[in-house]
SERO-4910 file (N, C-alpha, C, O; in steps of 0.05 Angstrom, whole numbers):
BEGIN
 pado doro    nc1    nc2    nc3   cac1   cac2   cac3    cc1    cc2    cc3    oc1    oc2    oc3
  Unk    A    419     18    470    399     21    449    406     44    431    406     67    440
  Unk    A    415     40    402    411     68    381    397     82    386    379     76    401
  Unk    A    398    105    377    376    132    378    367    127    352    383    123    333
  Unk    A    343    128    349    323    120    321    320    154    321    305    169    334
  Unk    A    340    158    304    337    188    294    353    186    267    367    166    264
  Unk    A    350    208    244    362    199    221    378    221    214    369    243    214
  Unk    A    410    215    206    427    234    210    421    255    187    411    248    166
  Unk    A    427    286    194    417    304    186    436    305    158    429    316    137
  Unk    A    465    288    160    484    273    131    459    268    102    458    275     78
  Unk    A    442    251    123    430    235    108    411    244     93    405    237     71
  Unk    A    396    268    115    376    281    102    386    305     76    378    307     53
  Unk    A    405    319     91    421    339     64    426    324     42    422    336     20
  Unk    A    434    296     41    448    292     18    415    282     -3    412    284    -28
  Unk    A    400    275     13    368    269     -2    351    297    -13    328    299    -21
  Unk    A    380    325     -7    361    340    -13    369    351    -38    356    366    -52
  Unk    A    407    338    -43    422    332    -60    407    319    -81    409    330   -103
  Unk    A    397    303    -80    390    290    -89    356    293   -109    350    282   -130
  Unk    A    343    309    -94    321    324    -94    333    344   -122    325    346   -146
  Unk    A    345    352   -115    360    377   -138    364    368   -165    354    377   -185
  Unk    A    385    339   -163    400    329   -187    366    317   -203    361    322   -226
  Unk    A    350    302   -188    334    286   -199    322    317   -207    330    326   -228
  Unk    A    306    331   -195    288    356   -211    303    363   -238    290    369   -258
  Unk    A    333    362   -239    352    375   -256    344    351   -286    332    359   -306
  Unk    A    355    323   -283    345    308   -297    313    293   -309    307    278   -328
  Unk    A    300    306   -291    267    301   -294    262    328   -316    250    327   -337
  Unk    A    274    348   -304    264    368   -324    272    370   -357    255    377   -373
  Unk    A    302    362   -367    318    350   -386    301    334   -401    296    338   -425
  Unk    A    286    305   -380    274    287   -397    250    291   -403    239    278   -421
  Unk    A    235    313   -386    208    330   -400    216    345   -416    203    336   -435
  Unk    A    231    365   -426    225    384   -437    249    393   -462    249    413   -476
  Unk    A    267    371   -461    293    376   -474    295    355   -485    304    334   -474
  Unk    A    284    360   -518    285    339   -538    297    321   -540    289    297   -540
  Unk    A    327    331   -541    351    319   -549    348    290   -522    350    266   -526
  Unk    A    344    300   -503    349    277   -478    341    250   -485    357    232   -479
  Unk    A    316    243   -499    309    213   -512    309    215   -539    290    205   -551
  Unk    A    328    227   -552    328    236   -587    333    203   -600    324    197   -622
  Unk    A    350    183   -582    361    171   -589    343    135   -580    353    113   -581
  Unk    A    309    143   -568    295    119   -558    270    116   -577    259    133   -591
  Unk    A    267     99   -575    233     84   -593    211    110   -579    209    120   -556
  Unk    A    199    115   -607    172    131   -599    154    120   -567    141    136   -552
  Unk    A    158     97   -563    139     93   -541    157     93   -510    148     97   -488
  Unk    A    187     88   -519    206     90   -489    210    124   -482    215    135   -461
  Unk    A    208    136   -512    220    167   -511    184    179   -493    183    201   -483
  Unk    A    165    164   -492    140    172   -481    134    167   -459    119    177   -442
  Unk    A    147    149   -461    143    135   -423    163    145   -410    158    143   -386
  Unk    A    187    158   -414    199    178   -401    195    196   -397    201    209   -377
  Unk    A    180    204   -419    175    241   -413    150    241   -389    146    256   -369
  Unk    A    135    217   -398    116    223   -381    120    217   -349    113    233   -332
  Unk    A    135    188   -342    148    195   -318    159    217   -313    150    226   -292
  Unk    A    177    232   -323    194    255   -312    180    274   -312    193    293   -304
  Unk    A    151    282   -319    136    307   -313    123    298   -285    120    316   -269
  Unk    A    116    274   -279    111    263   -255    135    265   -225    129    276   -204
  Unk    A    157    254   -231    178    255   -220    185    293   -204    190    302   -182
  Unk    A    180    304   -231    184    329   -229    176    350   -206    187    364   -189
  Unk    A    145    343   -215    123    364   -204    105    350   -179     89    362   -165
  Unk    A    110    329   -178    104    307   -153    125    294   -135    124    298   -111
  Unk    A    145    279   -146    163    260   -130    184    285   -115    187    288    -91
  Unk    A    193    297   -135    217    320   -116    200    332   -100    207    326    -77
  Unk    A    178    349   -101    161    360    -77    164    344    -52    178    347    -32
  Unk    A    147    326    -61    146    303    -38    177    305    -24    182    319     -4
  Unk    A    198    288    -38    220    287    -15    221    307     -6    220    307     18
  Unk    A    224    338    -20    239    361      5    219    364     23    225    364     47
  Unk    A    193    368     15    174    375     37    174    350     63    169    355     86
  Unk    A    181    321     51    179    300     72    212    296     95    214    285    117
  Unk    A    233    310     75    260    318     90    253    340    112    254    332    135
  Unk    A    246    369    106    238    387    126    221    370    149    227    373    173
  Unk    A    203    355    142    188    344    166    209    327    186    210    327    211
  Unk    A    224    313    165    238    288    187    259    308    195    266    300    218
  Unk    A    273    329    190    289    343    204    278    352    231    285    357    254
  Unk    A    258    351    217    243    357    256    231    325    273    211    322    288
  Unk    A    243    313    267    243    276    276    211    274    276    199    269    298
  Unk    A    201    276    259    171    262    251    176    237    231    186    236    208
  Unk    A    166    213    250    164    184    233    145    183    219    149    161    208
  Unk    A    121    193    207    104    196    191    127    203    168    130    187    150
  Unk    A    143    224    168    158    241    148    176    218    141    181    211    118
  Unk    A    185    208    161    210    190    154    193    165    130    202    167    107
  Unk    A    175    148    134    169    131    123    155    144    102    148    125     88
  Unk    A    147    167     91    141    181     69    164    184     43    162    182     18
  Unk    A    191    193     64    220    194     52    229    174     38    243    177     17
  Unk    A    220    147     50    236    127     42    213    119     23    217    100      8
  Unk    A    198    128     23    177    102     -2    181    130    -33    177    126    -57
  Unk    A    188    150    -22    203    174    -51    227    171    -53    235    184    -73
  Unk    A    251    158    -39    271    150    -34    274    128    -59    288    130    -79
  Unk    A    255    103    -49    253     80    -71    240     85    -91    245     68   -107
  Unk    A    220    106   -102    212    105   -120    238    114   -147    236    106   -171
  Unk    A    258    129   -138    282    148   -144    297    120   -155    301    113   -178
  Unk    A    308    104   -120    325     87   -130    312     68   -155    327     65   -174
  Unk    A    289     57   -157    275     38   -177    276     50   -206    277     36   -227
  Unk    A    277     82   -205    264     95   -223    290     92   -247    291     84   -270
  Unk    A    317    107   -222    341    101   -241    357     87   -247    376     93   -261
  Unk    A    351     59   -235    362     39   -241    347     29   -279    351     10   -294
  Unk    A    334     45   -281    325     42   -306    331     63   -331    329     61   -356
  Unk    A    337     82   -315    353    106   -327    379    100   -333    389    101   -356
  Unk    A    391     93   -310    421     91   -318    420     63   -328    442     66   -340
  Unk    A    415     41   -334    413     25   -356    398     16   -384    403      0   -401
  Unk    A    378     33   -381    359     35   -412    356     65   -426    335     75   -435
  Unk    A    378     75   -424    372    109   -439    397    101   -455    411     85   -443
  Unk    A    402    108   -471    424    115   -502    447    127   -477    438    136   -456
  Unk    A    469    125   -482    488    136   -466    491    169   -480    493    177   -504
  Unk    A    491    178   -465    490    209   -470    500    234   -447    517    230   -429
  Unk    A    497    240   -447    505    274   -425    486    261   -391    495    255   -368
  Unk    A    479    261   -394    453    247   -370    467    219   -358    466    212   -334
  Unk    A    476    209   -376    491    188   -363    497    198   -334    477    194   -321
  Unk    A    516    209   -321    527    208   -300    502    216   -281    493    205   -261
  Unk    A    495    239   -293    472    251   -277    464    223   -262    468    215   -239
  Unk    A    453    213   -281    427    182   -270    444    166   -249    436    159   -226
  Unk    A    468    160   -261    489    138   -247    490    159   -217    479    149   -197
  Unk    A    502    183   -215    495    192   -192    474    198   -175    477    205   -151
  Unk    A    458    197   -184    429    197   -163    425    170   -151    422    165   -127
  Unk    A    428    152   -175    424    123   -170    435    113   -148    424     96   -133
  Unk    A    467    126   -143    482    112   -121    480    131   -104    497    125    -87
  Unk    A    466    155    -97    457    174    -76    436    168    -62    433    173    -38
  Unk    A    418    155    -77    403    143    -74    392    119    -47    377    118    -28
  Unk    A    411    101    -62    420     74    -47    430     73    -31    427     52    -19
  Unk    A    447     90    -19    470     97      4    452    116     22    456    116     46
  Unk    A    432    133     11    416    145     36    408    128     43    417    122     65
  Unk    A    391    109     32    363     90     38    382     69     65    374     66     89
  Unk    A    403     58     54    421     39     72    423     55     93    411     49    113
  Unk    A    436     75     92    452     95    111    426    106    134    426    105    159
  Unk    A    410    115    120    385    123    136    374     99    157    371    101    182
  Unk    A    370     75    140    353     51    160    384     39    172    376     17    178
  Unk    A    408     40    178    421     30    188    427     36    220    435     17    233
  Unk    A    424     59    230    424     61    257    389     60    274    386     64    298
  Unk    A    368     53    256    348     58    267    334     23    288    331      2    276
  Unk    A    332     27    307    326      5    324    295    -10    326    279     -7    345
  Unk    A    292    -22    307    263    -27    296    254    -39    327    241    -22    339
  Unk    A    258    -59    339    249    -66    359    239    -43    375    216    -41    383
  Unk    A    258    -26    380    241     -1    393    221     12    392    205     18    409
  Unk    A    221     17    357    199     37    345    182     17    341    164     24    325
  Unk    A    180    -11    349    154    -23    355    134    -10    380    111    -18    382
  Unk    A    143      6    393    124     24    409    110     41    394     89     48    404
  Unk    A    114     47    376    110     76    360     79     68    344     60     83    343
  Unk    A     82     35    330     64     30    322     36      9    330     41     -7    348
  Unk    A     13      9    320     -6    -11    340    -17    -20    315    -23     -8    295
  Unk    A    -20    -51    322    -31    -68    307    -61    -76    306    -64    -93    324
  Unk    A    -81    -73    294   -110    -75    286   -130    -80    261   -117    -89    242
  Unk    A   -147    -77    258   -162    -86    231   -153    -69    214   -145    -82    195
  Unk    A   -149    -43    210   -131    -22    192   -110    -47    179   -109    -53    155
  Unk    A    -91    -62    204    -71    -72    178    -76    -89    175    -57   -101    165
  Unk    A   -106   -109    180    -97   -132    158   -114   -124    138   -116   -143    122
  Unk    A   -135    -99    129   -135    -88    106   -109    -82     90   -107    -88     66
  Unk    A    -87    -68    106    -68    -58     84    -49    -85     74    -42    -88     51
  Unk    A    -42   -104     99    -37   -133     90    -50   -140     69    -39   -142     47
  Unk    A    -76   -144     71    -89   -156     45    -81   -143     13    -77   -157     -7
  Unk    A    -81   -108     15    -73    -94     -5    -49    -96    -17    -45    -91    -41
  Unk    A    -25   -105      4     -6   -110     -6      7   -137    -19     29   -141    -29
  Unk    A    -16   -157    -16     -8   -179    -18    -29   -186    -38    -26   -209    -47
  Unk    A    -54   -170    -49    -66   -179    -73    -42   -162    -97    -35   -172   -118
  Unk    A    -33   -136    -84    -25   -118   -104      2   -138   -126      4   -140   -151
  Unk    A     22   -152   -100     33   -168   -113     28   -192   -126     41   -202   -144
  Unk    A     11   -199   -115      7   -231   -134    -11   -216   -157    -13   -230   -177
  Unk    A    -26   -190   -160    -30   -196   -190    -12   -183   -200    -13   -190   -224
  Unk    A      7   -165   -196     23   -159   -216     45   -177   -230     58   -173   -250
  Unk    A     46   -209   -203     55   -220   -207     46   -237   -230     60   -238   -250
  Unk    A     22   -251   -227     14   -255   -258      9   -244   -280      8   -256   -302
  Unk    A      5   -214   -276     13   -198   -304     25   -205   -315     16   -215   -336
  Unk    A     53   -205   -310     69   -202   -322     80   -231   -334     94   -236   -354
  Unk    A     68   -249   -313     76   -280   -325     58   -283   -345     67   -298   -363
  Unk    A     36   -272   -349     19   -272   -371     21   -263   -392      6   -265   -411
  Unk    A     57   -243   -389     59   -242   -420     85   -247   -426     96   -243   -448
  Unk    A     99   -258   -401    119   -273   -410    120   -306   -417    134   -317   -434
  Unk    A    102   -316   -401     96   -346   -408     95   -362   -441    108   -380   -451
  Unk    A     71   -345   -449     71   -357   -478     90   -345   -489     96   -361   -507
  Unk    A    106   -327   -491    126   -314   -502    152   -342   -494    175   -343   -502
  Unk    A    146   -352   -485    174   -373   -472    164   -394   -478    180   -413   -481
  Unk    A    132   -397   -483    130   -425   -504    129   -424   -528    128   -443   -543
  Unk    A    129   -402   -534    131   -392   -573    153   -389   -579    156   -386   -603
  Unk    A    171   -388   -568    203   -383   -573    204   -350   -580    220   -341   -597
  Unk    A    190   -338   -570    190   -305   -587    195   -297   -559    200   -309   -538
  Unk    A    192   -270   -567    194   -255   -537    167   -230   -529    154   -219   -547
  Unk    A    165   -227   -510    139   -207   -502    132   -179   -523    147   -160   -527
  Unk    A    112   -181   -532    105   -156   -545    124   -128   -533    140   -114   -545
  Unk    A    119   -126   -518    137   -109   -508    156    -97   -502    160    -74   -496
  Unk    A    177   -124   -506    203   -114   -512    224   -122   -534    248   -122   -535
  Unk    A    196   -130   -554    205   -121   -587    199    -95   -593    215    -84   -608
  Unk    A    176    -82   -582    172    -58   -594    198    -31   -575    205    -10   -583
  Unk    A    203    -40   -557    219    -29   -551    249    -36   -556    266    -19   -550
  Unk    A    254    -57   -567    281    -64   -580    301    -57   -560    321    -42   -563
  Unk    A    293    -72   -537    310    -79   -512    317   -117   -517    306   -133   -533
  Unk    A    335   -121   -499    338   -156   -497    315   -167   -478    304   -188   -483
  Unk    A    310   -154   -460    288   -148   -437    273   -137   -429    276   -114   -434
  Unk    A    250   -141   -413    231   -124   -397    251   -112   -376    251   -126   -356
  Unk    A    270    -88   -373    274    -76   -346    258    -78   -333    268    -76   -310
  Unk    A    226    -82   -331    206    -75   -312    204   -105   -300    202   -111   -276
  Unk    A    206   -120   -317    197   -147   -312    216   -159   -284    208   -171   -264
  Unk    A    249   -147   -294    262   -159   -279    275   -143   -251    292   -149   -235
  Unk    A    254   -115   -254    263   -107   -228    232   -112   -204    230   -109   -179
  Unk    A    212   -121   -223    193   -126   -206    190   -155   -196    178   -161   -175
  Unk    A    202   -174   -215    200   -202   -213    219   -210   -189    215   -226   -171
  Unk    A    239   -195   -193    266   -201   -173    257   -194   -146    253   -209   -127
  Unk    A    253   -164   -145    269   -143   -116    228   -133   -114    212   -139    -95
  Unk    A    223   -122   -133    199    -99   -118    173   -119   -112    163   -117    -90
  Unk    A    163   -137   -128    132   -156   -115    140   -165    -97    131   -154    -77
  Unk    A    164   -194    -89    167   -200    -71    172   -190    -47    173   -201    -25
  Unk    A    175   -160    -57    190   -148    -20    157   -142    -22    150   -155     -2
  Unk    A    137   -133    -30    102   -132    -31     97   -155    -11     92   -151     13
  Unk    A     98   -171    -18     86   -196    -12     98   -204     18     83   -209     37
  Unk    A    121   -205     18    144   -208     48    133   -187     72    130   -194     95
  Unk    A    127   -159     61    119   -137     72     96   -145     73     95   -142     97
  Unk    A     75   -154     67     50   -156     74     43   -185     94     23   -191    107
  Unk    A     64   -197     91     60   -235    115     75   -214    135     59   -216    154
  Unk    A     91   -199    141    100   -192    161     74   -178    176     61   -186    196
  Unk    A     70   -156    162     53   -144    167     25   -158    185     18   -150    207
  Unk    A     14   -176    173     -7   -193    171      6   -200    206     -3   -188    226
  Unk    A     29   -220    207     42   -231    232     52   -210    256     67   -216    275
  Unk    A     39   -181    249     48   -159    273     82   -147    279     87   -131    297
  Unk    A     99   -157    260    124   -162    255    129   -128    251    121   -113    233
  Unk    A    142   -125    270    163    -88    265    161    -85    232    144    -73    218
  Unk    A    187    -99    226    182   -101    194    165    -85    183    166    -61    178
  Unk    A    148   -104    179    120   -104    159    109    -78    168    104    -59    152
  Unk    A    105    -76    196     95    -49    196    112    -19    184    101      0    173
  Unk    A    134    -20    187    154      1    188    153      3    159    150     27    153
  Unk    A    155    -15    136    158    -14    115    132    -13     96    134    -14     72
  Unk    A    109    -10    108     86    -17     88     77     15     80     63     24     63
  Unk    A     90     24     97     74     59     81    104     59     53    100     63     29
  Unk    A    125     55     63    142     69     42    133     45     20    127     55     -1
  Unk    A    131     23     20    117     19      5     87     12    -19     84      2    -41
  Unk    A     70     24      0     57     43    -12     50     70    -22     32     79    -37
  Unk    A     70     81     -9     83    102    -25     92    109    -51     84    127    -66
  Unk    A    109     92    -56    126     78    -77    100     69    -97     98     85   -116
  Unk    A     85     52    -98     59     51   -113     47     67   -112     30     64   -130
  Unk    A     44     86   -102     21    112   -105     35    127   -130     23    132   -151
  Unk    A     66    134   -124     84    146   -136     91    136   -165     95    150   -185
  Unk    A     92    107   -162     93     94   -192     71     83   -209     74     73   -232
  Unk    A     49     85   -194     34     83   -204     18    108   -215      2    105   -233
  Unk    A     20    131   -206     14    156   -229     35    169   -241     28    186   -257
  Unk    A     58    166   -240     75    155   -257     66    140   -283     65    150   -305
  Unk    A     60    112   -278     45     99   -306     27    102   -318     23     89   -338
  Unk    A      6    126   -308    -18    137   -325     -8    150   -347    -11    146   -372
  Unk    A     11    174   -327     21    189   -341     29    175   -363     12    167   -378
  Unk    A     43    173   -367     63    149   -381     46    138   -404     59    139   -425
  Unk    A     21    127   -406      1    115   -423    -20    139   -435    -33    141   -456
  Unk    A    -14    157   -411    -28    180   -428     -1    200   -454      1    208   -477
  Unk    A      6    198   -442     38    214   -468     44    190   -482     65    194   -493
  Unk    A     37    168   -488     44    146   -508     21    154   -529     23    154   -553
  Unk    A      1    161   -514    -37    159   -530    -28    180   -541    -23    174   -564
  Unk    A    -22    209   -534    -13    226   -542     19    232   -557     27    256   -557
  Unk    A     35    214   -567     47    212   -589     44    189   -603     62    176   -613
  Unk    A     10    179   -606     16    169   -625     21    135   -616     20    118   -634
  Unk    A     25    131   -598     29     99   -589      2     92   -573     -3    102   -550
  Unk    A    -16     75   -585    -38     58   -579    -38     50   -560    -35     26   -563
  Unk    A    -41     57   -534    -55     40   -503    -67     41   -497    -73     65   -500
  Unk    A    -86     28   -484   -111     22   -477   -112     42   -453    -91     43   -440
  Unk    A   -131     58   -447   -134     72   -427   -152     61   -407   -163     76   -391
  Unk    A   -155     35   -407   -162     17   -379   -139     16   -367   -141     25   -344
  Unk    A   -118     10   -371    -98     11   -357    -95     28   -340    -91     24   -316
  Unk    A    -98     52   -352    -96     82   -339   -121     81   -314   -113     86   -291
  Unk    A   -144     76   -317   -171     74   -302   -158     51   -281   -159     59   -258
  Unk    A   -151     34   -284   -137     14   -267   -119     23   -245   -120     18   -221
  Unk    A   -104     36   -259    -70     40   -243    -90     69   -218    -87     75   -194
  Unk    A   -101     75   -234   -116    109   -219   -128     91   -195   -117     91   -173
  Unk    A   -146     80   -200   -159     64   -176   -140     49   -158   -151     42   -137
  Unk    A   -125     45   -159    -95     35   -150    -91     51   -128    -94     49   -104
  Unk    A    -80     75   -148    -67     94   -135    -93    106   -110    -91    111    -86
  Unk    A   -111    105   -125   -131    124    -92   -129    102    -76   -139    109    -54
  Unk    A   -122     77    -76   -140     53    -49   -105     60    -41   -100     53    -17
  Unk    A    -92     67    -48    -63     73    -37    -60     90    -22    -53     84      1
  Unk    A    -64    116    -30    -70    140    -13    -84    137     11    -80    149     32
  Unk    A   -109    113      5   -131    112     29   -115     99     54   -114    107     77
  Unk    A   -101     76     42    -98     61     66    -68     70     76    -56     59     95
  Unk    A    -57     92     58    -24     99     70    -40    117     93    -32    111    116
  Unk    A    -58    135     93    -69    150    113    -88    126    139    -90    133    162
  Unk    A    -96    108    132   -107     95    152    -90     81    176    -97     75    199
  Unk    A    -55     77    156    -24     65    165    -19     88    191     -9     83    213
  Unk    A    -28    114    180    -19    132    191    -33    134    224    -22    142    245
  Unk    A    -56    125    219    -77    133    242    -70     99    261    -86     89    277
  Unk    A    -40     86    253    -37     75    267     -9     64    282     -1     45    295
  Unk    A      2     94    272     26    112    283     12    127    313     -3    146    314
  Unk    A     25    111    336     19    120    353     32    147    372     23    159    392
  Unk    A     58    148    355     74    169    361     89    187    344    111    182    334
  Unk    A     79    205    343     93    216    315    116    215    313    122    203    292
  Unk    A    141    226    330    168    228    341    176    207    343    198    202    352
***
């Protein structure tokens, strides 16, 4: 049997990583030049993610690295859902920003990123750390949460790609951003709802899986989803029109997230 412990490689280099991302979060808050070259509303939704990223997401990993250095699985599944928020974040960085100085920065986090996340869950023996966790009414609340969360974001977004594909035009959204695409569309349509939805039938079916993965990803929504306030609030505030239900939305989101990542917790039966 592996030792479900996570190499200390793995943890240094996430703290590597912790550094470069604060280094580029801070650039894209506060250093003009960094989106000189994006649409008033992309140059807003970055800044406002990266003051999020900044003063929230890097905390989180180093403070959740110090924990798992001391082999706490609470810490570990905290790591990985700030882990993915990173990898999601710059896969959008390193392909939708103007090529500029930051380039590499992004491209290197991105693949620092991805190589912890693999590298980390690759010696860990889920069947085992099925001791660790216990199955009860707590998760088929968070089942349910994770599996409404995806099917409506899943129609969101079909809701504004659909008629856009029977009009022959394309989504409000990514004319005004004068992209060919929704990046969001196609990293949520592809890889992030459905692993929601997969993660929540596992879950639901008592499956290692589902359990092991449902805090990091709710994590990851807690994290991107005040992320997107932000984001709608620095659009309102330069000047770009959003509805601030959205924001009231995504917030209520984010607390039933918080609630039930702590209720996940109270069903961690071993911390170690």
């Amino acid at each position: 049997m592996r030792k479900n412990t996570v190499s200390k490689l793995w943890i240094g280099i996430s703290l590597v990583i912790a550094v470069l991302t604060a280094v580029a979060a801070y650039c894209g808050a506060f250093v003009q030049s960094t989106y000189a070259k994006e649409s008033i509303s992309w140059a807003a939704q970055g800044t406002g993610q990266d003051l999020i990223t900044l003063f929230l997401v890097v905390p989180l990993l180093i403070i959740s690295a110090y924990f798992l250095n001391k082999g706490s699985l609470k810490a570990l599944l905290v790591w990985l859902g700030a882990l993915i928020y990173i990898e999601y974040s710059y896969v959008l960085y390193s392909f939708f920003i103007h090529f500029g100085w930051t380039f590499l920065l992004y491209v290197t986090i991105l693949g620092l990123s991805f190589y912890t996340i693999i590298g980390s869950l690759y010696p860990l023996d889920l069947k085992a750390l099925k001791e660790s966790f216990s199955f009860n009414g707590r998760t088929k609340i968070v089942s349910g949460f994770l599996m409404v969360s995806g099917i409506m974001f899943i129609f969101l977004w079909l809701s504004d790609i659909i008629p856009a594909v029977s009009s022959g035009t394309v989504p409000k959204g990514v004319a005004e951003l004068g992209f060919l695409v929704n990046p969001v569309h196609v990293l949520d349509l592809a890889f992030f709802l459905p692993g929601l939805i997969i993660t929540s039938v596992l879950l639901w079916k008592k499956d290692i899986l589902g359990a092991f993965f449902a805090v990091p990803m709710m994590i990851f929504q807690v994290l991107m989803g005040t992320a997107i306030v932000s984001m709608i609030i620095m659009q309102n505030a330069k000047g770009v029109s959003e509805p601030l239900t959205a924001a009231y939305i995504m917030l209520v989101l984010v607390l039933i997230g918080i609630w039930l990542t702590i209720l996940s917790f109270g069903n961690i039966k071993t911390e170690h």
